[in-house]
N, C-alpha and C positions, 0 to 999 in steps of 0.2 A: 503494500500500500504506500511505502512512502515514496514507492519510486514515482506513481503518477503524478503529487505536485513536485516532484524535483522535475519531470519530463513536461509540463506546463510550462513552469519555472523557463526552461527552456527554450522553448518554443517560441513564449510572449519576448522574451530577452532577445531572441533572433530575428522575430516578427517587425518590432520597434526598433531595432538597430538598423534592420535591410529599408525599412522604412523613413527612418530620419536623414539618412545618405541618398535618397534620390534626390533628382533636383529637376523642375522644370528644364526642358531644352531651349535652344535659342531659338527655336521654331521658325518661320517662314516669311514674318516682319518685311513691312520696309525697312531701307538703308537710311539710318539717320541723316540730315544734312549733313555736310560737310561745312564747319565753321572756316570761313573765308573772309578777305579785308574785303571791306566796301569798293567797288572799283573806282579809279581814279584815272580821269581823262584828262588830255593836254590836247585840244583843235588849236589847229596851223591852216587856217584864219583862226581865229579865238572866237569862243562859245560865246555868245551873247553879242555879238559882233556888227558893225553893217558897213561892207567893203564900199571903198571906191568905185564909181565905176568903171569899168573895164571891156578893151576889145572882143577878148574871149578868142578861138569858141570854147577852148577848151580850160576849164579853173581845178588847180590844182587845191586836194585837201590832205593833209597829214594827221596822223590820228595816231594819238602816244596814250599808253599804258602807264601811268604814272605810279599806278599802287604795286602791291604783287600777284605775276600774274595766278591767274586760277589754274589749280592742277590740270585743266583739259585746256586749257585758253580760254578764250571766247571766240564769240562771232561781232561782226560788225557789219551795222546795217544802216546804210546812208542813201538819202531821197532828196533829189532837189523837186522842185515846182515850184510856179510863179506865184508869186507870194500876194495872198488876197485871195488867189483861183480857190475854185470845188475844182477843179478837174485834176485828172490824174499826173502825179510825178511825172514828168522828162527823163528822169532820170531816177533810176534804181539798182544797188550793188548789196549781194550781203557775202559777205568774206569770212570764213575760220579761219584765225591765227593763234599760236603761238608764239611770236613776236611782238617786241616793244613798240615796234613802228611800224605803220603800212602807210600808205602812199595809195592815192587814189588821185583821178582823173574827171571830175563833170565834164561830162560832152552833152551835147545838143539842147547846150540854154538857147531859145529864143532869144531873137536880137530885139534890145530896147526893154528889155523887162527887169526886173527886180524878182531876182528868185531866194526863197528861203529852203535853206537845208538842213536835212534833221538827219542825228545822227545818234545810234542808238549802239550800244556796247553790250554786250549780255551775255553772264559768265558760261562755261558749258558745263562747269560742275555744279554753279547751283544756280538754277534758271532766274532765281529772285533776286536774284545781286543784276542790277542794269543801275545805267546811267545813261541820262538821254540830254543831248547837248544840239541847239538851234544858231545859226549864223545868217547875213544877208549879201549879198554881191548882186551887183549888177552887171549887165552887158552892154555896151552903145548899141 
């Protein structure tokens, strides 16, 4: 008889041991964000800007990464159109870098207008990191 409460004894001792040592898995989750600097832009025109007028046809834009870049890069996505219009951009580029610096080209501004360019930065690691920067040039 006194083997059954030693073999209880036992049992519950092994039961609540095998028991206490599980542990939820990491199961199937999203990927937490990934914590990243605010991005940080430098336009060549400068953001907030309203150029000279100008021959054209073609206005050169520079577009610098001034913070650090995002593990995937980004993209960069720049629109002129005549400023005041509804009508569709002239012009539209979206580019993946990892790089400090790109270089880009507006082509086919209308002659005699004022066009405004927006320009849009947006990290590839974590989609909610952008920064959106607007300048103005003209063409004779």
């Amino acid at each position: 008889m006194k083997k059954i409460p030693a073999l209880v004894f036992v049992v519950l001792v092994l039961f609540f041991g095998l028991a206490g040592s599980c542990k939820k898995g990491g199961g199937g989750g999203s990927t937490p964000t990934p914590n990243e600097a605010n991005l940080q832009v430098v336009l060549n025109p400068p953001a907030g800007s309203n150029q000279a007028a100008s021959l054209g046809p073609n206005f050169p834009l520079s577009v610098t990464i001034s913070s650090a870049m995002p593990p995937q890069g980004v993209t960069i996505a720049v629109s002129a159109k005549v400023d005041g219009s509804s009508a569709a951009p002239f012009f539209t580029i979206n580019q993946s870098t990892s790089g400090t610096t790109t270089n880009f080209s507006i082509t086919n501004t209308p002659a005699a207008t004022t066009a405004l360019v927006t320009v849009t930065v947006t990290s590839k690691t974590k989609a909610s990191n952008t920064w959106t920067g607007t300048y103005r040039y003209s063409r004779k």
